[in-house]
Structures are given as C-alpha cells and as structure tokens.
C-alpha positions as CSV (number, residue, x, y, z in Angstrom):
1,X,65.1,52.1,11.7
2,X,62.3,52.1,9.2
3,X,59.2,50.9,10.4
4,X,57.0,48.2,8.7
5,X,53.7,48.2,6.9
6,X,51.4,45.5,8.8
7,X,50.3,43.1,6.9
8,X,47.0,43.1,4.9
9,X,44.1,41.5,6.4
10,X,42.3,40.6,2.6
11,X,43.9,39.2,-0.1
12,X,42.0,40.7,-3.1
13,X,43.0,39.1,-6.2
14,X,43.6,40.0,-9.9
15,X,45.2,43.6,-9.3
16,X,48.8,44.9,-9.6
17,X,50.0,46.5,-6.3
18,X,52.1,49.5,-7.0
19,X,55.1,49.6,-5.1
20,X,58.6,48.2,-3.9
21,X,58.5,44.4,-4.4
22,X,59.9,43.1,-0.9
23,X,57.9,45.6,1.0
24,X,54.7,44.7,-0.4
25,X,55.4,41.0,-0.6
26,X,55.7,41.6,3.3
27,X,52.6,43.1,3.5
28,X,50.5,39.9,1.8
29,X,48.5,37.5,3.8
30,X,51.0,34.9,5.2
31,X,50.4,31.5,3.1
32,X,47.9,32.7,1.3
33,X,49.3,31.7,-2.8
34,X,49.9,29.0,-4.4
35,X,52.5,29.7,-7.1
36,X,54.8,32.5,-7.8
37,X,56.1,33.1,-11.3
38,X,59.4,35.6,-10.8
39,X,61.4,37.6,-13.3
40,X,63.9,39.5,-11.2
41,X,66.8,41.8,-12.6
42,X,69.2,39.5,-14.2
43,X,72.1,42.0,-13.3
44,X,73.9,42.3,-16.6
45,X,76.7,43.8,-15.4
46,X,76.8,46.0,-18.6
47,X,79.6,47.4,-19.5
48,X,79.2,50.3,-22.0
49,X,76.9,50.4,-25.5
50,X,76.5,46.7,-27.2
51,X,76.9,47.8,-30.6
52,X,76.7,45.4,-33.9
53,X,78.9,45.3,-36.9
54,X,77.3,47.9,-38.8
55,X,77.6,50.1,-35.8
56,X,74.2,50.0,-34.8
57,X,73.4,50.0,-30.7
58,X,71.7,46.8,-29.8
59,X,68.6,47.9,-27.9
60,X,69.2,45.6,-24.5
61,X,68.8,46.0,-21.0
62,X,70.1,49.1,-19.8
63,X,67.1,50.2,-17.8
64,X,68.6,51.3,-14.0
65,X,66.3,48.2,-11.8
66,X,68.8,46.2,-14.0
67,X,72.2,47.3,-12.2
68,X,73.5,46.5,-8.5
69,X,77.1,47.9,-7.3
70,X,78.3,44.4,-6.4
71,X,77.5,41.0,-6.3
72,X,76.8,41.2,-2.3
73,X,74.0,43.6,-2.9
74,X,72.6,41.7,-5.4
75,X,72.5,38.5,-2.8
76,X,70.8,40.9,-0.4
77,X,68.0,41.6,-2.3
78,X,67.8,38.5,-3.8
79,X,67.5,36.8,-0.5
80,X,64.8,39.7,0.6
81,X,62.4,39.1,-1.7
82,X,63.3,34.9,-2.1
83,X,62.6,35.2,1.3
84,X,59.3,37.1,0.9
85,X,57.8,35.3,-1.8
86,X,58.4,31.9,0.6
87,X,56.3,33.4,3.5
88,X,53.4,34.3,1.0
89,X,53.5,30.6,-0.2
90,X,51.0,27.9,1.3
91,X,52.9,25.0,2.8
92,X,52.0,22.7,-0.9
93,X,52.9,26.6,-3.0
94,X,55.4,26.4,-5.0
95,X,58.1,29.0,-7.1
96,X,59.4,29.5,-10.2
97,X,61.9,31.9,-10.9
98,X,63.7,32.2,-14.1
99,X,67.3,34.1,-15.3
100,X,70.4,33.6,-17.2
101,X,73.8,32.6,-16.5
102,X,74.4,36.4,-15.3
103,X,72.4,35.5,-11.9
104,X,70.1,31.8,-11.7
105,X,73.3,30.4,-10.1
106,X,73.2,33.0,-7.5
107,X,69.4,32.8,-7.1
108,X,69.5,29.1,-7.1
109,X,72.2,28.8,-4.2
110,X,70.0,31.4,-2.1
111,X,66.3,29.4,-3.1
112,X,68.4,26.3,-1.3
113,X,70.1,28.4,1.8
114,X,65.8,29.6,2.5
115,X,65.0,26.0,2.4
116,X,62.7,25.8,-0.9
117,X,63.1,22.5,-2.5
118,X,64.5,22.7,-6.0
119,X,62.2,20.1,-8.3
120,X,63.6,20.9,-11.6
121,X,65.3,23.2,-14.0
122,X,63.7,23.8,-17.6
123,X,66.0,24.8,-20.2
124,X,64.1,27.8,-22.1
125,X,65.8,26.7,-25.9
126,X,65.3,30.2,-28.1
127,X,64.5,29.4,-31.7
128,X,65.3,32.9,-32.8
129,X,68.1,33.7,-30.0
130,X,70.1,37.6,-30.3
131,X,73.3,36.6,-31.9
132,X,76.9,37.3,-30.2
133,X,77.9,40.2,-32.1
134,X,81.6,40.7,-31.0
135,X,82.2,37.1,-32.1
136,X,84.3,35.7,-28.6
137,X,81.8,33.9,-27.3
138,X,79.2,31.3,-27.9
139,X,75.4,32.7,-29.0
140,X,73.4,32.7,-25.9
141,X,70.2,31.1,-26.6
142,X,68.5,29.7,-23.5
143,X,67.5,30.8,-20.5
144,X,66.7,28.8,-17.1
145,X,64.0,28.4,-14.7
146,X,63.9,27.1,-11.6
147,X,61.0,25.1,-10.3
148,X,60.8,24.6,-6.2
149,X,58.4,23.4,-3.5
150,X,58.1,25.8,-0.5
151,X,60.0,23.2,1.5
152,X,61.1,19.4,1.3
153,X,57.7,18.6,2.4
154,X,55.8,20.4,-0.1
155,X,52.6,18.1,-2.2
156,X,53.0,20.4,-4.9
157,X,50.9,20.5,-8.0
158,X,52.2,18.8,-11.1
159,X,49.4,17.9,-13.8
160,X,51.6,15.4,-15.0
161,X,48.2,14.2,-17.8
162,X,48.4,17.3,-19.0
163,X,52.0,17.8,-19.8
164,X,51.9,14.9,-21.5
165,X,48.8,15.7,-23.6
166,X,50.3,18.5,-24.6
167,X,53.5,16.8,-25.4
168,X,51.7,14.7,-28.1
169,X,51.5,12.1,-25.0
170,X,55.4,11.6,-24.4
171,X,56.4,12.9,-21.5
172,X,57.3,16.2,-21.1
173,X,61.0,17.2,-21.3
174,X,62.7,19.7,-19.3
175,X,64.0,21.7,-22.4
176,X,61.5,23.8,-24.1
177,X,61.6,25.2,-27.3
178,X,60.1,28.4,-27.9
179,X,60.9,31.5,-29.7
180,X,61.7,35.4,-28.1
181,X,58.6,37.7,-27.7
182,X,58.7,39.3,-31.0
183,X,56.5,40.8,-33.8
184,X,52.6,41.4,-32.7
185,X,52.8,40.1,-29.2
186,X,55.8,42.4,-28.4
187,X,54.3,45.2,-26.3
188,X,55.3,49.3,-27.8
189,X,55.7,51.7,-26.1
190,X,54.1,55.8,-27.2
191,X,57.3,56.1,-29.4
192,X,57.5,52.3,-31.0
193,X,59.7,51.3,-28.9
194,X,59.8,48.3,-26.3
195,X,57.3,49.0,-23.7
196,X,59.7,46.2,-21.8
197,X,63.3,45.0,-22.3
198,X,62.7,41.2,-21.2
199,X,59.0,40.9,-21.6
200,X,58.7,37.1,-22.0
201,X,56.4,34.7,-24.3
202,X,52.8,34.0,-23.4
203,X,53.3,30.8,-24.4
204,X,56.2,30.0,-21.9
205,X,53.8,31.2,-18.9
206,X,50.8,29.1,-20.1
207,X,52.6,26.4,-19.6
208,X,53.9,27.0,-16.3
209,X,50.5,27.5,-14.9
210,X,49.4,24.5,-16.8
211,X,52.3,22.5,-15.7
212,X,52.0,23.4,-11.9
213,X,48.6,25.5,-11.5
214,X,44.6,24.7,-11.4
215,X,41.9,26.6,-12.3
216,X,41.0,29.3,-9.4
217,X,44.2,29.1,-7.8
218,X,46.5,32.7,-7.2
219,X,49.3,33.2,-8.8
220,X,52.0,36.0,-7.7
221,X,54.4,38.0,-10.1
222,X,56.7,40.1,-8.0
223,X,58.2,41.7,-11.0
224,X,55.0,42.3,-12.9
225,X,56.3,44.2,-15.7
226,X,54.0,44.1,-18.9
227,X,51.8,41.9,-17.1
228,X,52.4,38.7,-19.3
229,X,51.7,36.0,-16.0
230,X,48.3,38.5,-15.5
231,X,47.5,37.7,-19.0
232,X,48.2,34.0,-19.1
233,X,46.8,33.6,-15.9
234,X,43.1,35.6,-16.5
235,X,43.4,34.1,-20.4
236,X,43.5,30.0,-17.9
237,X,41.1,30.5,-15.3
238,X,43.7,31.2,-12.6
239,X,43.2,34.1,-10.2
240,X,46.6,36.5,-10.6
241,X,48.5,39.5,-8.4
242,X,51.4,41.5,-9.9
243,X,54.1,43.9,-7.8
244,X,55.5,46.5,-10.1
245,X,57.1,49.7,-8.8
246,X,57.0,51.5,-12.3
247,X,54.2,53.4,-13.5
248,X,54.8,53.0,-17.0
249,X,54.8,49.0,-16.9
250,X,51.5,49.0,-14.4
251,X,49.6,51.3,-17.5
252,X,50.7,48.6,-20.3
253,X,50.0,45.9,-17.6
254,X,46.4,47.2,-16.9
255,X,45.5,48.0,-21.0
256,X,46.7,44.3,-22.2
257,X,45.2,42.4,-19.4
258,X,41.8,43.9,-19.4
259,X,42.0,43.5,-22.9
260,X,42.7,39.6,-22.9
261,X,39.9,37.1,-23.2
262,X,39.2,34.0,-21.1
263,X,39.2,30.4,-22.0
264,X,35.7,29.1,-21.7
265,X,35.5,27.3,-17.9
266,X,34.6,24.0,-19.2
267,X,37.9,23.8,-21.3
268,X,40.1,24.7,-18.3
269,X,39.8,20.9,-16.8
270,X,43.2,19.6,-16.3
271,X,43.8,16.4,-17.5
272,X,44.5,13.7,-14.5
273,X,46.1,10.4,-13.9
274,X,45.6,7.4,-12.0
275,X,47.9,9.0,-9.8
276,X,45.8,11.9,-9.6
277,X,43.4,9.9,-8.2
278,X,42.0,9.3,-4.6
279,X,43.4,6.6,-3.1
280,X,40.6,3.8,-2.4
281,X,42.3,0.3,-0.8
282,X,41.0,-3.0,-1.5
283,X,39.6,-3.9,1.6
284,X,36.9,-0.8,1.5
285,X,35.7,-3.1,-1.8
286,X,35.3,-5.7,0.9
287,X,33.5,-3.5,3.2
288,X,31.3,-1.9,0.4
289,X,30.2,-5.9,-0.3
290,X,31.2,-5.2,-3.6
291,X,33.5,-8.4,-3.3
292,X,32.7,-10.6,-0.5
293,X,34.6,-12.8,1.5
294,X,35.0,-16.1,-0.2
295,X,35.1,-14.6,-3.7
296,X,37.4,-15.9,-5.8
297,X,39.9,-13.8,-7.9
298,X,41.9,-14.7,-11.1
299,X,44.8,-13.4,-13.0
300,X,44.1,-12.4,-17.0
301,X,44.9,-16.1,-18.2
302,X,43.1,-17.5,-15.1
303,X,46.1,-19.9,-14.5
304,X,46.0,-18.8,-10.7
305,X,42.9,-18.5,-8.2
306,X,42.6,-16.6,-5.0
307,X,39.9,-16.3,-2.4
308,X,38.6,-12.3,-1.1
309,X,39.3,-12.5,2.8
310,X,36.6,-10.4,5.2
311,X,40.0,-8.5,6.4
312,X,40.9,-7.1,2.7
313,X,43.8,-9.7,2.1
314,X,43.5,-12.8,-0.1
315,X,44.9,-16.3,0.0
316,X,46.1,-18.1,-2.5
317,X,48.4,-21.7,-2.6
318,X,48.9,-21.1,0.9
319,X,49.8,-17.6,0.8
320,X,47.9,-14.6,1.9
321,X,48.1,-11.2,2.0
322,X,47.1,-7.7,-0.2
323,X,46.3,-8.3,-3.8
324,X,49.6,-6.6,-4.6
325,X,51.6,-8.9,-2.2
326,X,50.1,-12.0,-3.8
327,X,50.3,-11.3,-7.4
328,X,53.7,-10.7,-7.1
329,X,54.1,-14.0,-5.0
330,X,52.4,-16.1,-8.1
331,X,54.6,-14.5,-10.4
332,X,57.6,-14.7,-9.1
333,X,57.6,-11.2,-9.1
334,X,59.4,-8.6,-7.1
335,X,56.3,-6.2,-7.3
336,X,52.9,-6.5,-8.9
337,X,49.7,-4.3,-9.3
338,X,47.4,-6.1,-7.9
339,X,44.3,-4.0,-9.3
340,X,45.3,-4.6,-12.8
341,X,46.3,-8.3,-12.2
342,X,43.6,-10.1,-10.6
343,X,39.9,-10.1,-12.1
344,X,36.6,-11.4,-10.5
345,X,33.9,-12.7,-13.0
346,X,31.1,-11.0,-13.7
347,X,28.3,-12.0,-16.6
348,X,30.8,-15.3,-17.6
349,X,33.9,-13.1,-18.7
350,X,36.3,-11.7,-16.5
351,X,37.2,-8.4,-15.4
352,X,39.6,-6.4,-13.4
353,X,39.1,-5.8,-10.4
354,X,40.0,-1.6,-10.9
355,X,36.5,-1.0,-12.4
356,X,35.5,-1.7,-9.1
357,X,37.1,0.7,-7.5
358,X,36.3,3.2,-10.1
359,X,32.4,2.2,-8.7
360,X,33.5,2.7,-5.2
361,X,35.1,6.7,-5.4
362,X,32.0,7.5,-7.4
363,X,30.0,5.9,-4.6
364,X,32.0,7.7,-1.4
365,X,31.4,11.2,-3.7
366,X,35.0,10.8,-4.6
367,X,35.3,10.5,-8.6
C-alpha cells in the first residue's frame, strides 16, 4: 500500500505546487482556504479526429489528462480530489467547479454525496461558441459552474453590492455572457500553438473572486494549467495556489503571472450592503442614551406616536414591543422595518431612526 505524504505544516501562498492534484491537495493545511476555483478534465470521450467540412482537424482536446477508461474511474477520481479540495476548505470556504454536459452532472451528483452545499449554477453563455461541424446536433455554446458551500452550514461570502454594481445595479443573473479565450489573451505555445486546450477567460475568473472572494483571502486551483485564477487572483488583491502536474503549463503559468500587474489596494474595496453590515439592535441605542426612555418615535407622516422603553421595546396605543413588531402593528402590516419606519426629531424635522445606528457601529469600532 502506498504510503502518504504528511501534511504541510505552512501554508505558503502564491506558488504553483508541482505534482499530482489529489496527493498534494492531501498534503495542504486542513481548513486553511477559502475558495477553490476547479477546472478538472471534462472527459470528452473522443472518439477519433473532429474534422470540419473542408477537411481540416479541429484543434480540440485530445491531450491524455483528458481520457478515463470508464465512467467508474472517472467517479473515483472525481470524488478523490472533490473530496480533497473539501478538507482544504475553512468551515465558511466555498467551491466552484466548472464542466460541460460531458461530466458537471457527474461532478455535481458527487459535490452533493461529500456533503458540499450546491448555491447555484451559472450558465457560462459563449458569444463566439465552436460550431457543430457534423451538423446532428445542436452548437454547444455554454458551459456550467457550480457554486457550493463546504456544507449546509457554510456563511459563505457573496458581495451581493458588488454584483450588482457591476451589473449596472440590477441584480446579477446566473447566466453570463462572455466570449471564448481567443486572439491576444490566448496563451502560445514555442510553435504558435495553444499553450492550453481549455484555457478559460480572465474575465470569467474576476468575477468569481469578485462574486465570492475579498481582498487577502487564498484561493486554490487544483488544475492550474496556464495559471488564469493565479492571474485574476494577483491582478484583485487575493492571495492564490495552483496544482499542476505538467511542466509545460507550470513554465507558461509562472511567465504570465509574474508578468500581470495589480490593482491599486484602494480600488479592491468590495462594495457592501445593509446586509453586509453588523448587526446593532435597537435597544443598544437605548443603552448608548442615544434615545432615552420616554422618547417619543414617529412614522414619516407622523400620524402615529410611540414612546422608547428603558428595555429596547416601545409602546404605542396600547401595544408594545420591538420597533419592527409595532410598526407593523400600526399598519396593519404583516412585517415592517422598524429602522426605516419610525423617526425621532431632532433640530424640528424628523429623522429615521437608522442614522442612529449608523452613529452607534462607528462608536463600538464597528463601521
């Protein structure tokens, strides 16, 4: 039986590891990542040249890492390194992997049998897709990824703000449109040809780590390739570690990434929400005598008038309980946001009572 490598003790950061993917994925630090990005062998089960109608070979994906013997080895390994990539995870890490019809059903059914929660799947829509050249089936022109917290349980990151910002503030939509990696961005090879079969768009990994990454945190590609999550993640801020066994791709991985420029730091903020937000409740308002008890409350149109209890609740027409609670009770409401709804008064107009707890994170150091 062959023995395993112990684990590493460090976790050194923005370096590709040379070497089989499952074996050093079991030699990483234990929870120690918080996002892997993974492009594993879609297992093409090619059968002979693709040729196009002027009898020209289609240059595709013929490379041997591509082909398994059988659909049960292909599980096995998938499950291996699936399983892997979840140890390396901390408990709010989460995944993305992405494929094509050939094998993201198979990945996806093994993701759920390891317990990783699926979140969502993005639609990758190509604007300048390969056409079917035999003609008997439909032109493949998307791909899918696979988003998943480590577990059920998982507070994983989503910078929600940002999506939208880059979305033209709609929110963002789990098809994306972008085209194939082509013309000046597709890597060469010594002999013009593609360094990589499947190297992927920059632009579709920037916005993965934008979508589900902060600045400083590590990101893990187990199937490093080219290097294009390295480059996306030095070009955002992001700390990075690739796993490639091949030689060739490690030497095209190391030139492009040392070549790629950072972002300035200060334009690497991700936009935040409310949501984002630390949670203050109305009764440390109370306790921070920014509202004391006795203070009255009113809603925009000052139709309705509540008094601040010392406990954090208010009472109004009888009633009493949280500002939520209440403002719904006036309304005739089954829910209501109580910090937008009720207003104190402050220099003769009124005022909602959210600026103050926008005052109160800033003073408990939490803004």
């Amino acid at each position: 039986m062959r023995m395993r490598k112990p684990r590493r003790a460090d976790m050194a950061v923005d370096r590709i590891i040379v070497g089989d993917c499952v074996e050093e994925l079991r030699r990483l630090p234990e929870q120690s990542v918080d996002l892997v990005f993974a492009d594993p062998p879609y297992n093409l089960q090619l059968d002979g040249e693709l040729m196009r109608p002027n009898n020209t070979r289609v240059d595709g994906v013929d490379n041997d890492w591509d082909k398994f013997s059988d659909f049960a080895t292909y599980d096995a390994f998938t499950r291996d390194w699936l399983a892997a990539c979840r140890d390396v995870l901390k408990p709010d890490g989460a995944l993305w992997v992405i494929g094509s019809y050939h094998n993201i059903f198979r990945v996806g059914a093994i993701l759920q049998d390891l317990g990783l929660w699926i979140l969502n799947d993005v639609i990758w829509r190509k604007t300048n897709p390969m056409p079917n050249f035999r003609g008997r089936r439909f032109t493949n022109a998307h791909e899918t990824l696979i988003w998943a917290g480590r577990s059920a349980d998982t507070r994983y990151t989503f910078n929600y703000e940002a999506m939208k910002a880059l979305n033209e503030d709609l929110q963002m939509r789990s098809d994306w449109l972008f085209p194939i990696c082509s013309g000046a961005e597709r890597l060469k090879d010594g002999n013009g040809k593609k360094a990589h079969p499947t190297q992927k768009p920059e632009s579709l990994l920037q916005r993965v780590l934008l979508a589900s990454t902060n600045p400083g945190d590590v990101v893990l590609d187990p199937f490093f390739g080219t290097g294009t999550t390295g480059a996306a993640a030095k070009r955002l801020g992001r700390h990075w570690i690739g796993i490639e066994r091949d030689k060739s791709y490690v030497r095209v991985a190391e030139k492009r990434i040392k070549g790629v420029t950072p972002h300035a730091p200060e334009t690497l903020a991700v936009s935040k929400g409310k949501r984002a937000a630390p949670r203050v409740p109305f009764g440390t308002i109370v306790e921070l005598g920014m509202l004391k008890p006795g203070e009255k409350l009113y809603d925009p149109r000052a139709r309705h008038e509540a008094k601040v209890r010392a406990d954090g609740s208010i009472a109004c027409g009888g009633e009493q309980g949280s500002i939520h609670k209440i403002g719904a009770h006036v309304q005739g409401a089954q829910a209501c946001n109580g910090w937008t709804f009720w207003h104190y008064e402050a220099g003769g107009e009124l005022k909602p009572i959210d600026a103050l707890r926008n005052e109160a994170r800033a003073h408990l150091g939490m803004s």
